[in-house]
C-alpha positions as semicolon CSV with decimal commas, in nm:
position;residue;x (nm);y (nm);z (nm)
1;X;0,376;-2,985;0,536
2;X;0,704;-2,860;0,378
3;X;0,944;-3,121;0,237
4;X;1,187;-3,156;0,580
5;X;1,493;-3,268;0,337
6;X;1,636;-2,941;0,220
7;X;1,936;-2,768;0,200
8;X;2,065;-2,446;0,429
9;X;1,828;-2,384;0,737
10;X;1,681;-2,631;0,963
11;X;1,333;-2,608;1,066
12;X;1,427;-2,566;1,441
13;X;1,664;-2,262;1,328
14;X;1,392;-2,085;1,163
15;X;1,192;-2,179;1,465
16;X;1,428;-2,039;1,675
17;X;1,554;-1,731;1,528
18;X;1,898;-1,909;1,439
19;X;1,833;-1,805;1,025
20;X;2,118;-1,515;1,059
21;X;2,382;-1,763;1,252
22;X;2,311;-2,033;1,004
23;X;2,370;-1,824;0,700
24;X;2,728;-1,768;0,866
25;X;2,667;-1,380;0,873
26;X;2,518;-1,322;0,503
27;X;2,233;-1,181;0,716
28;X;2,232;-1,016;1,024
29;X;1,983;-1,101;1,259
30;X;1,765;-0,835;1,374
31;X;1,951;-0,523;1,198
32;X;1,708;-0,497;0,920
33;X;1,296;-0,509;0,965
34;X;0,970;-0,545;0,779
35;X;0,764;-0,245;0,857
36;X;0,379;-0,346;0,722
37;X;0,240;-0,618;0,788
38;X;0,115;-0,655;0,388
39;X;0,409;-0,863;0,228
40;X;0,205;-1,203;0,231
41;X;-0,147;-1,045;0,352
42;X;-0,133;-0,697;0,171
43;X;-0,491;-0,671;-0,001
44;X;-0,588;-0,720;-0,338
45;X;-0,935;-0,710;-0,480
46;X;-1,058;-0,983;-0,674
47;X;-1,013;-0,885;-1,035
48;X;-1,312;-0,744;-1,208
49;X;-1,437;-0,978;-1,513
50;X;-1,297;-0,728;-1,791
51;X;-0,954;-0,826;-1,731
52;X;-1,047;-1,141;-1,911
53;X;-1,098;-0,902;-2,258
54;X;-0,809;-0,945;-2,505
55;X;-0,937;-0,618;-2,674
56;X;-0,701;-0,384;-2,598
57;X;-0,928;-0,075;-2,710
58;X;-1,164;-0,200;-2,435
59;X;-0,913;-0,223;-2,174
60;X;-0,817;0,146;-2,240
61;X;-1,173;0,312;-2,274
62;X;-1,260;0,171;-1,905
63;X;-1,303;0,448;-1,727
64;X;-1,334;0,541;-1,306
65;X;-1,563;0,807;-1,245
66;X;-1,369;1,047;-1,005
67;X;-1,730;1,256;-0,876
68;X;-1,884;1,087;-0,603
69;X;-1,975;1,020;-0,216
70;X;-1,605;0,814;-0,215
71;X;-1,266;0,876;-0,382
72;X;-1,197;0,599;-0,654
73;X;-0,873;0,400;-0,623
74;X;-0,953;0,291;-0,254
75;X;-1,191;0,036;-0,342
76;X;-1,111;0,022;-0,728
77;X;-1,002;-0,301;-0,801
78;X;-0,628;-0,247;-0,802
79;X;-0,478;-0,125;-1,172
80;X;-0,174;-0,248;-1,292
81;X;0,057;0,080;-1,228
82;X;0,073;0,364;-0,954
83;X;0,249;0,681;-0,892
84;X;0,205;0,823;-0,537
85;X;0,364;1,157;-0,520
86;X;0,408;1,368;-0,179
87;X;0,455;1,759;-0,165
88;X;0,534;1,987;0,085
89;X;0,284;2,357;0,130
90;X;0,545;2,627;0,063
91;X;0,604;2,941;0,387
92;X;0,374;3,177;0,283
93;X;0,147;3,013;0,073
94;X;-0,231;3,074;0,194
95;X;-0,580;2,871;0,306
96;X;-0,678;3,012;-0,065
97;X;-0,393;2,931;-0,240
98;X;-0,424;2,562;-0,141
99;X;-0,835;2,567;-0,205
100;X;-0,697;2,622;-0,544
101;X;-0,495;2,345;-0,588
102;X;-0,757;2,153;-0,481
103;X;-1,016;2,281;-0,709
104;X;-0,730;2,272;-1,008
105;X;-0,645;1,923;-0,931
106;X;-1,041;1,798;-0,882
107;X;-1,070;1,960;-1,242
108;X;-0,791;1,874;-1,365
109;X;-0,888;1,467;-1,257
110;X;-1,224;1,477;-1,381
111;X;-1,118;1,543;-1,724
112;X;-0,835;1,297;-1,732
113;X;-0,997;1,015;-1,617
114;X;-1,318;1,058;-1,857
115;X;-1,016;1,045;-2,117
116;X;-0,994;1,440;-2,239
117;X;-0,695;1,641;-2,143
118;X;-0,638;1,838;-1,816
119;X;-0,738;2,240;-1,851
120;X;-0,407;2,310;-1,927
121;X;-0,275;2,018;-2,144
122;X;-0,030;2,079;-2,393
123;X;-0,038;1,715;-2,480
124;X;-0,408;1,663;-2,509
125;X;-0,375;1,304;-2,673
126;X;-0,183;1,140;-2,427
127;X;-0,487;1,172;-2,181
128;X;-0,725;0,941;-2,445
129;X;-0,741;0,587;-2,345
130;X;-0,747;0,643;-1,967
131;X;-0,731;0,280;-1,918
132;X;-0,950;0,303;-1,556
133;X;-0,741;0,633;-1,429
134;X;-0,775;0,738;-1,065
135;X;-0,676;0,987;-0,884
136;X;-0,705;0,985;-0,484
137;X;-0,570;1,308;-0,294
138;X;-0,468;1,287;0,046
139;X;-0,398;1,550;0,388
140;X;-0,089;1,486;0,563
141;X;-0,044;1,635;0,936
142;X;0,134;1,932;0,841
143;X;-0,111;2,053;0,602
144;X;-0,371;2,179;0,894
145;X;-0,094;2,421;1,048
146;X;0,006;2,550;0,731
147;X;-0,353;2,648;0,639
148;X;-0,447;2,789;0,999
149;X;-0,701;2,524;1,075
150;X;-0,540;2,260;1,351
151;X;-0,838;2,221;1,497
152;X;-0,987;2,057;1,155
153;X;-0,701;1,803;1,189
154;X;-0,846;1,441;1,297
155;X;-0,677;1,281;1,626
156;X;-0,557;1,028;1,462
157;X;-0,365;1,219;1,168
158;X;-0,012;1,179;1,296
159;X;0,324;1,009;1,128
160;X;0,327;0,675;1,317
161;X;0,570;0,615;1,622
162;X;0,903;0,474;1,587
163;X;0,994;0,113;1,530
164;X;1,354;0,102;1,634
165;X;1,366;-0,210;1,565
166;X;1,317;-0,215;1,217
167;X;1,264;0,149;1,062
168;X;1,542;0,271;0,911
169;X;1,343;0,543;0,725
170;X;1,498;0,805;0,472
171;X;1,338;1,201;0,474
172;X;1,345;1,139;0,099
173;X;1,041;0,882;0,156
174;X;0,869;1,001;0,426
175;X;0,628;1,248;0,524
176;X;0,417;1,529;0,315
177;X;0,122;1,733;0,308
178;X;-0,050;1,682;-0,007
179;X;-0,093;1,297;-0,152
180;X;-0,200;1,228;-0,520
181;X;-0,239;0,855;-0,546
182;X;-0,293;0,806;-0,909
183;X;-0,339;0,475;-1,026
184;X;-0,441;0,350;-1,429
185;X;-0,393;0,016;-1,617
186;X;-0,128;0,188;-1,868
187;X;0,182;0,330;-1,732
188;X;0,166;0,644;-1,947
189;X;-0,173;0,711;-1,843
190;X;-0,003;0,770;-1,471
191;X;0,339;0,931;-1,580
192;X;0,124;1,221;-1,786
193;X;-0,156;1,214;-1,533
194;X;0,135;1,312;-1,284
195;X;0,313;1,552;-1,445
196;X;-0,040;1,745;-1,576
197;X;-0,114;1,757;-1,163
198;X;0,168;1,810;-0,995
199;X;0,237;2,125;-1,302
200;X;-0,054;2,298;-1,058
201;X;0,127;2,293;-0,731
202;X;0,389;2,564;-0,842
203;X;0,460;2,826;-0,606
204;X;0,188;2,705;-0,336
205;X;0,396;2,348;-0,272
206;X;0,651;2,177;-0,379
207;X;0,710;1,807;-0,497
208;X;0,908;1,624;-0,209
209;X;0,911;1,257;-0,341
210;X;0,777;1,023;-0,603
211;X;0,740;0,679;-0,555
212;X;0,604;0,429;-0,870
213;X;0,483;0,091;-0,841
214;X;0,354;-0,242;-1,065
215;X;0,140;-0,473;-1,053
216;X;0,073;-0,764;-1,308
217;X;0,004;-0,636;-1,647
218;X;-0,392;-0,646;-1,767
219;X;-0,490;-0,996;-1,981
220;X;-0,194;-1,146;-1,847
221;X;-0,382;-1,296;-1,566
222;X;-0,772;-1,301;-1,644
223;X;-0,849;-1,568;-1,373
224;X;-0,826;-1,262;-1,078
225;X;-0,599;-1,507;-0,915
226;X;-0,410;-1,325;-0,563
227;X;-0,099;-1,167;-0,729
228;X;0,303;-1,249;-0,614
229;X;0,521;-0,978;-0,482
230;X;0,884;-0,972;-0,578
231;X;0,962;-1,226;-0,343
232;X;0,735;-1,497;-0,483
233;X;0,465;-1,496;-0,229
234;X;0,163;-1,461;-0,341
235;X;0,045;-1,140;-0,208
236;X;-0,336;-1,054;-0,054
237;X;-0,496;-1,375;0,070
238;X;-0,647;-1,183;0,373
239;X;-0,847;-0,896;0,293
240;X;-1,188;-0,756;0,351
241;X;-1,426;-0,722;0,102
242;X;-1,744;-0,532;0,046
243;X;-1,928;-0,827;0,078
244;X;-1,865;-0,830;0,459
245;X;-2,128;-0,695;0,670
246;X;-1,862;-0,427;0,879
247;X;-1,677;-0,332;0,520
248;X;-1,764;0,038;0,598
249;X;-1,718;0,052;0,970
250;X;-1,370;-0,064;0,858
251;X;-1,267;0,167;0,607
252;X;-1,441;0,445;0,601
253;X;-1,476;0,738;0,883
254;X;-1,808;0,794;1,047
255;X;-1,770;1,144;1,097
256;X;-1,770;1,170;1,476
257;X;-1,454;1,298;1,515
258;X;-1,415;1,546;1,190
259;X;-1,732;1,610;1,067
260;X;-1,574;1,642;0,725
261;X;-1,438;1,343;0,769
262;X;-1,740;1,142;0,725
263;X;-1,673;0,889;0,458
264;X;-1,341;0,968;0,440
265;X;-1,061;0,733;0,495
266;X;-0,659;0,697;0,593
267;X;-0,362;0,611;0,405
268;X;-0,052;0,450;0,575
269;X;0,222;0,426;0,312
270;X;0,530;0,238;0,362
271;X;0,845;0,197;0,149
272;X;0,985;-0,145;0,222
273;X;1,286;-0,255;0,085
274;X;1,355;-0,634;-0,025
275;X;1,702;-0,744;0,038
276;X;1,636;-0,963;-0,297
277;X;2,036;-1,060;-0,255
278;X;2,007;-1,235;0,077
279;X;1,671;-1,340;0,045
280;X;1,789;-1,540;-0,254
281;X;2,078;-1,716;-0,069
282;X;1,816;-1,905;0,155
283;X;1,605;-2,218;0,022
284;X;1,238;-2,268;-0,038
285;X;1,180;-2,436;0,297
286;X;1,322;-2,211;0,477
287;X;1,117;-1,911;0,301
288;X;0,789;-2,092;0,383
289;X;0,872;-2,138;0,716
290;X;0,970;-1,751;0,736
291;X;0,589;-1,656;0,583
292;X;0,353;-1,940;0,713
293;X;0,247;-2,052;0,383
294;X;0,346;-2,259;0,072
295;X;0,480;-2,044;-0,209
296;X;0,327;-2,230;-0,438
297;X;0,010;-2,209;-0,368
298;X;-0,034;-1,949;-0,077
299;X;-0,192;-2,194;0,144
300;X;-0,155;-2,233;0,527
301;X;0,058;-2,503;0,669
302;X;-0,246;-2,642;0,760
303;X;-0,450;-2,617;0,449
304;X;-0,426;-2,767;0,065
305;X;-0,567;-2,391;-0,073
306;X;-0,454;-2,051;-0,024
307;X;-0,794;-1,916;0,139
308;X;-0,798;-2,233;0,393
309;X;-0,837;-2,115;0,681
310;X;-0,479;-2,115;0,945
311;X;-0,471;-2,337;1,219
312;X;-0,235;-2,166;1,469
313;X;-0,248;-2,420;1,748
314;X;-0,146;-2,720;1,544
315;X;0,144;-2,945;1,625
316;X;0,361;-3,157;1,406
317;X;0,496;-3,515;1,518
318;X;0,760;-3,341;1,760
319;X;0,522;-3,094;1,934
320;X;0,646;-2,805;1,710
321;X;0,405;-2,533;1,602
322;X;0,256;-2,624;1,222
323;X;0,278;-2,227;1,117
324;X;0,593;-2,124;1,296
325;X;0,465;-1,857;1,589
326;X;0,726;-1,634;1,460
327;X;0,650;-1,658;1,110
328;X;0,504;-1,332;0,908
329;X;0,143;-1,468;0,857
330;X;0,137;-1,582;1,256
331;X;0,251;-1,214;1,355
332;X;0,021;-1,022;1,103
333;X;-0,312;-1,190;1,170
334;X;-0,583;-1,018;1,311
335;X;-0,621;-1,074;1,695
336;X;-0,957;-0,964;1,659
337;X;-1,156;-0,757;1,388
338;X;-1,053;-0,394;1,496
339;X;-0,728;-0,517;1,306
340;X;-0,897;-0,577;0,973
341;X;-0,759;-0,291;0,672
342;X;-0,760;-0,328;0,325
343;X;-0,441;-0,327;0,172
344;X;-0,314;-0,257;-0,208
345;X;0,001;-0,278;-0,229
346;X;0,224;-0,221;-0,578
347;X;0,589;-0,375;-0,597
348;X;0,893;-0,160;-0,696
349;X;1,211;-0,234;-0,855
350;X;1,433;0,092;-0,933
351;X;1,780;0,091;-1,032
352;X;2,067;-0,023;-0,802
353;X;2,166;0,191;-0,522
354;X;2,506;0,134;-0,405
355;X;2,685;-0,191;-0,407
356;X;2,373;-0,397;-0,357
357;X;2,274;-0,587;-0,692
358;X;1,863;-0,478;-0,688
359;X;1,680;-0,234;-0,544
360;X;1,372;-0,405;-0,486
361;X;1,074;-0,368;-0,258
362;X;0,719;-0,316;-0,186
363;X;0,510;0,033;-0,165
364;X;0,274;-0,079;0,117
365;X;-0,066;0,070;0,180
366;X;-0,327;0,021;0,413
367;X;-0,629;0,189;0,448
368;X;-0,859;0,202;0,743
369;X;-1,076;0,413;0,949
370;X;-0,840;0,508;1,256
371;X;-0,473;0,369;1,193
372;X;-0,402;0,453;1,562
373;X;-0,657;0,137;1,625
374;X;-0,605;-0,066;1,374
375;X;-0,234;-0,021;1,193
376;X;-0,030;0,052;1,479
377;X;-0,088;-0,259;1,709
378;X;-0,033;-0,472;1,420
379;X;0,285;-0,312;1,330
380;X;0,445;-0,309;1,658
381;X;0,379;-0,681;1,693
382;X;0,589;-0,738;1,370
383;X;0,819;-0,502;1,456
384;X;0,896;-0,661;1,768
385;X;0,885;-1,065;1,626
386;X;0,843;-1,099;1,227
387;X;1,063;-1,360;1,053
388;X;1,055;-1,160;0,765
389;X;1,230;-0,877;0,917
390;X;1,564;-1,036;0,846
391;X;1,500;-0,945;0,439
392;X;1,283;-0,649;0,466
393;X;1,354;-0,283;0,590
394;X;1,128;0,048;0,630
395;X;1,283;0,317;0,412
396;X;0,984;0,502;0,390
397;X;0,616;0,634;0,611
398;X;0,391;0,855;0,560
399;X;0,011;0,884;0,694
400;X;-0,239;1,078;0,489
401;X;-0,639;1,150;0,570
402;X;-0,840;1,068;0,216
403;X;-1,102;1,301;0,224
404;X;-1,503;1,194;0,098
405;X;-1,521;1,181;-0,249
406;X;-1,615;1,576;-0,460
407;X;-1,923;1,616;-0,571
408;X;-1,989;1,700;-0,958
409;X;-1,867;2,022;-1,007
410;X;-1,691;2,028;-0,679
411;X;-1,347;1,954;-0,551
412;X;-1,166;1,738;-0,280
413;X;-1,186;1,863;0,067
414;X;-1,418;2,088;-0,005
415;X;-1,585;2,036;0,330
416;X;-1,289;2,096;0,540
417;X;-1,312;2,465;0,472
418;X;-1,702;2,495;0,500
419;X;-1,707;2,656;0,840
């Protein structure tokens, strides 16, 4: 267990939701929330073995293939930087105007991540090296009644319910019809990957937010060790993997409820903010006892390692819980495997907004079959009870169906409009 000399919170405070009184009102208990249930169990992939190659030509010739039965950068191996970017279908525009986006953008994303410039690239050589570019389009709610077809929309493609006692979400974050999740080891890979796409949106959509994110930089870390977050935690310990027998029942839609579907998967994307400034003011213990594991090492309370498994009904020598029942990792954890998503989440760190000293947080993603099954109960249970709601708040949500994957020659969606 934790070292139980420490300075600032006692371990029957944290226990018992006393962290805001004892910080004599730096934080306010309760009036800021976590909403995503990825800050300590948000999924990573192990690292692929390449990351261990200190040639830097060969880490920008990998390459993605974008044709196939599945979009790439679901189950890529996470890259190092990410751009998701949401737009909004224009009045007026038609069910063949947006085809054509689609085909333009499937095109367009074929080219760029086999390295050669989009159709209509000015900048042709920025596109070489594509450093494992991918780019994953997504079909907010809204898009089905702008294109005539509501009846095409899945059940479970809605925005999710409130949390009122955490969101405290911002229009500038939230929402969309169109999703291009692009994803590549180099950061100007993404930025001119972005701005080559979203130049083939004009006058059938518009752009209504762009969010970037980081990971750890490739050959900086060529063990595939779990990565941190900007809170020090180190960040996917739970995920499934394709090795597990029910990896596709997970993930990936069967088709019985949109035939086009099939293969297909969801996006939840949250913006969560890290209150870095009073999150700082708090000691180690008292952060461990806030996540349920070590920072150090990730591991459980009850374990040495950080894929031990948890022990949730353990007692210390008082008759105290081991992993705090309030603590993030008790609240997130599957209650049975319905729960399971993968997550791949990329930090954020912007410039200040305001008076606060960082603008720091986490761009959360889960994907999963049906996120009314799976996402939502977990959620609520962490909005309701999450230690780490007094440092973390919801700025942003959106929900997105991934389509199957284009085959060659083809484009994204493509089967949605096949009678």
């Amino acid at each position: 267990m934790a070292d139980p000399v420490h300075r600032g919170l006692s371990r029957r405070s944290v226990l018992t939701g006393g962290a805001a009184a004892a910080l004599g009102g730096v934080v306010t208990g309760g009036a800021v929330g976590y909403a995503g249930h990825g800050l300590q169990d948000a999924g990573a992939a192990e690292a692929p073995d390449w990351r261990a190659v200190a040639d830097s030509e060969a880490v920008g010739a990998a390459t993605e293939p974008f044709y196939g039965a599945r979009q790439a950068g679901v189950t890529t191996p996470p890259q190092a930087n990410a751009a998701f970017v949401g737009f909004d279908i224009i009045d007026g525009a038609t069910r063949a105007e947006v085809q054509g986006v689609l085909r333009t953008w499937s095109q367009d994303a074929a080219r760029l991540t086999e390295g050669r410039g989009g159709l209509a690239d000015l900048e042709p050589e920025l596109a070489e090296d594509p450093a494992r570019l991918t780019v994953t389009i997504g079909f907010g709610p809204g898009l089905f009644d702008a294109i005539g077809m509501p009846d095409k929309k899945p059940d479970w493609l809605e925005q999710l319910p409130p949390f009122p006692e955490i969101d405290q979400l911002e229009d500038r974050w939230s929402g969309g019809d169109l999703l291009l999740q692009i994803c590549a080891d180099d950061p100007l890979i993404v930025s001119h990957a972005a701005r080559i796409l979203a130049s083939g949106v004009r006058g059938v959509a518009r752009q209504k937010w762009s969010q970037r994110g980081f990971r750890k930089a490739v050959g900086t870390d060529p063990t595939g060790r779990t990565q941190r977050n900007l809170f020090g935690q180190i960040d996917g310990t739970v995920n499934p993997t394709e090795e597990d027998v029910d990896f596709d029942q997970i993930l990936f839609s069967d088709g019985s409820d949109q035939r086009w579907m099939r293969g297909g998967t969801s996006l939840v994307l949250r913006r969560i903010r890290m209150t870095m400034d009073t999150w700082e003011q708090i000691d180690r213990y008292s952060r461990e006892m806030s996540v349920g594991r070590r920072l150090d090492t990730g591991a459980p309370f009850t374990g040495t390692a950080e894929h031990d498994p948890a022990d949730f009904e353990a007692v210390d020598e008082i008759g105290l819980p081991v992993i705090p029942p309030e603590s993030h990792m008790a609240r997130a954890r599957q209650r049975d495997r319905s729960e399971a998503m993968l997550r791949r989440p990329y930090n954020y760190d912007d410039p200040p907004d305001g008076d606060e000293m960082s603008n720091t947080g986490l761009l959360f993603t889960a994907y999963q079959a049906d996120p009314v099954r799976t996402y939502i109960p977990v959620q609520q249970r962490l909005a309701e009870q999450d230690a780490l709601n007094e440092w973390t708040i919801p700025i942003g949500s959106a929900v997105f169906a991934i389509p199957p994957g284009a085959p060659d020659g083809g484009y994204v969606g493509e089967g949605l409009f096949e009678g």
